[in-house]
N, C-alpha and C positions, 0 to 999 in steps of 0.2 A: 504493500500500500504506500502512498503519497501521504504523507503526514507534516501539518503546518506546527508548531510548536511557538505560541507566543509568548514570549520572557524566557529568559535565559537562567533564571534562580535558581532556586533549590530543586524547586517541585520538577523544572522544564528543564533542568539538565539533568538530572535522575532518570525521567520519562523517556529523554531523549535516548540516554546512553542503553535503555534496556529494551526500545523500541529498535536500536542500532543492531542489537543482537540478535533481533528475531530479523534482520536483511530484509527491515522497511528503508525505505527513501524519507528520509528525515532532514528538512529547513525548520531551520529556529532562528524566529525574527525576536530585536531585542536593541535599544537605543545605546546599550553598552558594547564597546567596540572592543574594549578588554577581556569581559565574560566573552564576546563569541570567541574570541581566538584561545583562549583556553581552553573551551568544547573543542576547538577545531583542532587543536593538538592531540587531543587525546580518541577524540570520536572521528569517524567516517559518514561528517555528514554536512549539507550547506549552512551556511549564515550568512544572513542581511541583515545590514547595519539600518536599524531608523525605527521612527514610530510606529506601531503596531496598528494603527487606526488611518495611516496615510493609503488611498487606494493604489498608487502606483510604487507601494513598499509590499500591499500584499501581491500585487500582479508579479512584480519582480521574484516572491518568494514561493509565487506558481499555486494560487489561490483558482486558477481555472482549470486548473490540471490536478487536484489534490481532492482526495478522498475525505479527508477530518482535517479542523483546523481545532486545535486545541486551544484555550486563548486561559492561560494560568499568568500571568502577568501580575505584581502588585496593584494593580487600579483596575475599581472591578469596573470600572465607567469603559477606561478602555478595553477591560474583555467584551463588555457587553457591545459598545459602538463596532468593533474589529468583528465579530460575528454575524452582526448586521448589514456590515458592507459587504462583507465575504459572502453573504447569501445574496444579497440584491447587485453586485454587479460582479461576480463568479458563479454565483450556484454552485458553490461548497458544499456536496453535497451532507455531511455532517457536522455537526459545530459544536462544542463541548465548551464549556465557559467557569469556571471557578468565580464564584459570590458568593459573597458570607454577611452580605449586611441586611438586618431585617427588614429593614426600610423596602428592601426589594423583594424577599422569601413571603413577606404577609400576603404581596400582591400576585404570587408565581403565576397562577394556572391564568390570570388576566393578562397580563404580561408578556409571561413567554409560551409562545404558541404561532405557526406560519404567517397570521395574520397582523399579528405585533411586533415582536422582539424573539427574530425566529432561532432560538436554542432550544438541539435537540437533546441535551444533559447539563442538567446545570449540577454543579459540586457546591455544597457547604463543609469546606473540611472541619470547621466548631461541632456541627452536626455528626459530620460521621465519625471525629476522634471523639467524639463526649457518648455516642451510642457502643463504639468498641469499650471505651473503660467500665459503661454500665455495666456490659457485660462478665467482665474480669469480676466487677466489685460480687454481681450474683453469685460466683464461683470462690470462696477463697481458696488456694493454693497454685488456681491456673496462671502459668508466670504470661501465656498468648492465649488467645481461643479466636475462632471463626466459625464461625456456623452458615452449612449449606444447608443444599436440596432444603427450602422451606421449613428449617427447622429442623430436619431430620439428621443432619447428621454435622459432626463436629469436628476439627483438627484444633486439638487440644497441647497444648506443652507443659510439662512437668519437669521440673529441674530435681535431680540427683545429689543430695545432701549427704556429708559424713557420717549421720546416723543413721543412715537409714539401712538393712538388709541384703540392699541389691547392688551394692558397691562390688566390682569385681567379681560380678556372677554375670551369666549369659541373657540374652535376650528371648533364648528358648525358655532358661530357668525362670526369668521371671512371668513368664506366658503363663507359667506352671503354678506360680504361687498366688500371682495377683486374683483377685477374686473374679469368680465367671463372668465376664460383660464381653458385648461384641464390640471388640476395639484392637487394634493393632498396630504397633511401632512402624509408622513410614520413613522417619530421620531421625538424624544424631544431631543435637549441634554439639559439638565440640571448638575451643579454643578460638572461636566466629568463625568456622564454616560447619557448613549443612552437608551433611555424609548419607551417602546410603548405606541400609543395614542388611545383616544376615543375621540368621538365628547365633553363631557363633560371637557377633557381638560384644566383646565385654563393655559391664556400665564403668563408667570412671564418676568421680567425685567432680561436680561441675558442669557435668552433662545434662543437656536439654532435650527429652525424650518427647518426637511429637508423632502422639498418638490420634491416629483415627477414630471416631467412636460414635455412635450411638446417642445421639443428644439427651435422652430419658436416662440412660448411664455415666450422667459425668460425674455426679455427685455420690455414686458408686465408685467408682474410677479414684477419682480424688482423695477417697476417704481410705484404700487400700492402697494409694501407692502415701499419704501420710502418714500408714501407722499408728504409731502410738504419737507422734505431730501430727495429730487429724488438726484441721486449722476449724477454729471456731467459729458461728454464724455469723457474718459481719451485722452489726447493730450500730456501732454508732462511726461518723464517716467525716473526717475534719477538709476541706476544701481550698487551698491557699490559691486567691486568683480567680476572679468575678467577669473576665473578658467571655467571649462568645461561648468556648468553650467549659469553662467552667459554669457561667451560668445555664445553659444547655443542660450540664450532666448535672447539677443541682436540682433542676425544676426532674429530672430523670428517678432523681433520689428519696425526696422530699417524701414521697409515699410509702416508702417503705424499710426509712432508714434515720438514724438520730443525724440532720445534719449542720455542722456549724460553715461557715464561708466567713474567709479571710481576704479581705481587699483593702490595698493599701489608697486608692484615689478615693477620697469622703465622696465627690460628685455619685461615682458609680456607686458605692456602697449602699447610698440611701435609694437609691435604683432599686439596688437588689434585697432592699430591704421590703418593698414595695413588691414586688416581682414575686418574693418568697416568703411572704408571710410565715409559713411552718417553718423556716429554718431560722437560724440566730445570726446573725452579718457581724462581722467587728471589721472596725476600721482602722488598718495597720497591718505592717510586715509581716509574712509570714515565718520572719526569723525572732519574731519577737517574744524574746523568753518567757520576762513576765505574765504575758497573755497565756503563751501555754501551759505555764503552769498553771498559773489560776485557775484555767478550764479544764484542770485536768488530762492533759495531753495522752498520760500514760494510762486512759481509761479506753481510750481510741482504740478502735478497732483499723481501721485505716486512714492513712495519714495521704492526702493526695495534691500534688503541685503543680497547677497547670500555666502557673505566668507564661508570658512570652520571653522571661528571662531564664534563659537555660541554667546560671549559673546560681540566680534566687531559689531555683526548683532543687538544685541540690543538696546547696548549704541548708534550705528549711526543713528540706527530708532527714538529712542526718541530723541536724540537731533533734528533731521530733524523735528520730529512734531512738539517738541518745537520751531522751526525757524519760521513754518508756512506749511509745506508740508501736502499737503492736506490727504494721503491715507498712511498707510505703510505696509509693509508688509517685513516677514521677516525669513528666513528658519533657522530652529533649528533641531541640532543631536539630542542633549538631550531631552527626552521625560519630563524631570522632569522640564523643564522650559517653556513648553507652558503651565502652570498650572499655574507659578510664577509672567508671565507677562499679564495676562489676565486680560485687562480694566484697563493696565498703559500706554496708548498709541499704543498699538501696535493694528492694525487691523485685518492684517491675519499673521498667523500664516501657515508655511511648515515645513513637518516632512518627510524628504525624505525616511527616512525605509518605512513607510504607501504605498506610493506611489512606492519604491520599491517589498515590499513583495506582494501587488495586484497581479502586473504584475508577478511575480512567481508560486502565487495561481492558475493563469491563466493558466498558460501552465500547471500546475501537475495534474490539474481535467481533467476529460473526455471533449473528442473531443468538444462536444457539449454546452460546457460553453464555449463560448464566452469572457466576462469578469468578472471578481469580484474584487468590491471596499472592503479591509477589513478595519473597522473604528473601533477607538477606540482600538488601541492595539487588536484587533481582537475578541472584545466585540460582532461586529454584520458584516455580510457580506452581502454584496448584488451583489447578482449573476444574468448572463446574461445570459438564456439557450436557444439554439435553438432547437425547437420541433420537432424529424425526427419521421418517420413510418408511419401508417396507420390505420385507424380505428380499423383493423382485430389485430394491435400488438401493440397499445397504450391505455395507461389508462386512457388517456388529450384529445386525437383528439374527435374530434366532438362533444366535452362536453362543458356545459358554465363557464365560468369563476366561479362563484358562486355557481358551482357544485364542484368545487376541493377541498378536501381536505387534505391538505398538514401535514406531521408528524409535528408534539407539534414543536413549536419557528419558524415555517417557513411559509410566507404570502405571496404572490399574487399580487403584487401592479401595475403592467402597460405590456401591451402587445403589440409588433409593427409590423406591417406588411406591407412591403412595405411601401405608405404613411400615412395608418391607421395606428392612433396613439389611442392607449384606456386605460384608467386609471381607471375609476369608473363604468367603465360598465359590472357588473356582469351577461350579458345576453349574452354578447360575446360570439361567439362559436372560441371553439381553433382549428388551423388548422394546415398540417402539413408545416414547414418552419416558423413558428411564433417562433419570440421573443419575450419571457417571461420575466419579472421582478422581483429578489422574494428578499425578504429578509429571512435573515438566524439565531435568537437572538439564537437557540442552535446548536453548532457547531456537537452536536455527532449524529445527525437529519439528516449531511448530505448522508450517507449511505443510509439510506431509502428515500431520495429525489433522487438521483440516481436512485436507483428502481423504483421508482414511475414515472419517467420522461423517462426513456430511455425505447425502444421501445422493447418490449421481443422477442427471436428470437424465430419462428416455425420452430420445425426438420423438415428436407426432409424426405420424406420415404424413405425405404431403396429400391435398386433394385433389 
């Protein structure tokens, strides 16, 4: 595919560099003449210097000729102006736009639609990092979680601690011990990469075990591989950081959880004061010792820091563990420092690009993926395809699980069907509307899994 990429940041040279891999045609437009030659050094792909929103910046960057223009840029005015021109005088055929301001989400389905303001994905990364940490907070012990197939089924991580039993034993053994659920070891992460495994396997101390599973089973799951550290009902949930994202997973909380919210700007505080009635706001650092003692810090069940200051989120999170706060967790831009703080206190670690770039991967594949997690800087993905056609124009339908054979780096790990969930059962026969689980370890593989999955068309005769 022809893919436009607007802003050169974080998000759009992430995107770019893992969209490089899978051998798309990648231009990323961007007014910094610096950033693009830095991509350009490292990446195999074009760059135009200039405004994002100039019509004769996107024609240069082949706005008639491109399949998606991505438009993730700091300024949502110009994602959203650059998608509009891209449609009204290219017919770009898809336009994908990063906005996070309510001002504009209150009015969406008015707004953006052919007739107006023609985006045909729009992204709130406040939204979708505050719905992934919801997540985490439901589970305590899961260090990641994702959930496909409509609930049904989950990729789960669980990290390997020095107490625990399974240090130095097998991936078979512990198949053996852990209690009956349908779920199964698909990766390793070790030392930050993502390995593939065998039953010979040994666990090491520090290893992040991600398991496939059964979504109805995770809380089963969880409780056998902690032990005698079964981690306990999260109940009360300390919040440092009132911006989109934190107020987003507050209002998320607020139901079902004791929650207090720490923001240092008085303006927004009395916002969120207003906003969340149920919760308690203080106004002030989330490094502020006083404060947490007063409120009892070490009653917390989880301790979470979501500034846009990477290095506030740190420092607050350790001091809180140092106080006594039971769990922490804590969201980082910089990729170079979930490296730095691993196993000085900090629990879980959030990388909102990850969690943004997924959700992008998602819409730029064919209809029929569903979702894809991309982990590890885009190391390994794991995709969620639904299986359309019919025996007469599939190369999947009516075949067993353990008959497919998938192009070199791509695997097979769980299939769901309505409420049949199946993980290890390579007798399975695949049907049409079944969701598939695959992972992805070579990204230029995904061409021919495309092929292989989509359903070939038979010409009409002629009349």
């Amino acid at each position: 595919m022809k893919i436009i990429i607007l802003g050169g940041g974080q998000v759009g040279s992430t995107l770019a560099a893992q969209l490089v891999k899978e051998s798309h045609e990648i231009t990323v437009v961007d007014s910094d003449d610096a950033c693009l030659k830095r991509l350009q050094e490292k990446l195999d792909l074009r760059c135009v210097v200039g405004q994002a929103t100039y019509p004769d910046i996107l024609q240069q960057a082949g706005a008639a000729e491109a399949d998606s223009i991505v438009a993730v840029t700091a300024s949502e005015e110009v994602n959203l102006l650059a998608c509009q021109i891209a449609y009204t005088l290219f017919k770009t055929p898809k336009r994908i736009a990063r906005i996070s301001a309510s001002a504009y989400l209150h009015h969406q389905e008015t707004l953006f639609n052919p007739q107006a303001i023609p985006i045909d994905h729009l992204l709130n990364p406040g939204r979708l990092v505050a719905n992934h940490i919801a997540q985490l907070v439901h589970y305590p012990g899961a260090h990641q979680l994702w959930i496909f197939a409509q609930g049904q089924l989950a990729l789960l991580v669980l990290k390997a601690t020095p107490d625990q039993p399974w240090i130095n034993r097998s991936l078979s053994e512990l198949d053996q011990q852990l209690a009956p659920c349908e779920r199964r070891v698909v990766i390793l992460g070790r030392q930050q990469r993502l390995l593939p495994v065998a039953p010979s396997t040994l666990i090491e101390v520090g290893d992040e075990l991600w398991f496939v599973v059964a979504s109805e089973q995770l809380h089963t799951l969880i409780t056998a591989w902690e032990g005698s550290t079964t981690a306990q009902p999260t109940r009360r949930v300390v919040i440092v950081g009132g911006g989109n994202i934190g107020a987003a997973l507050a209002r998320q909380l607020v139901p079902h959880y004791n929650v207090k919210v720490i923001e240092r700007n008085a303006q927004r505080a009395t916002e969120l004061s207003a906003l969340l009635p149920e919760a308690l706001v203080f106004c002030t650092h989330g490094s502020d010792q006083t404060l947490l003692l007063e409120e009892h810090i070490e009653q917390s069940d989880l301790f979470i820091a979501v500034t846009n200051d990477d290095e506030d989120n740190i420092l607050s999170a350790l001091l809180a563990r140092h106080l006594g706060a039971k769990q922490t967790l804590v969201l980082i831009q910089q990729p170079i420092y979930h490296d730095l703080i691993q196993d000085q206190g900090i629990d879980r670690v959030i990388t909102p690009q990850q969690i943004t770039i997924s959700a992008i991967l998602t819409h730029l594949h064919c209809p029929a993926i569903k979702a894809v997690c991309s982990l590890q800087q885009g190391e390994v993905e794991v995709m969620e395809w639904q299986i359309e056609g019919e025996i007469s124009t599939s190369q999947v339908i009516g075949r067993q699980v353990g008959e497919i054979m998938l192009p070199e780096g791509g695997r097979l790990i769980a299939l769901a069907r309505g409420k049949l969930v199946s993980i290890a059962d390579d007798q399975q026969e695949i049907q049409a509307g079944d969701h598939l689980i695959l992972l992805l370890f070579d990204k230029k593989s995904l061409g021919a899994l495309e092929k292989q999955l989509q359903p070939t068309v038979i010409p009409q005769p002629a009349r």
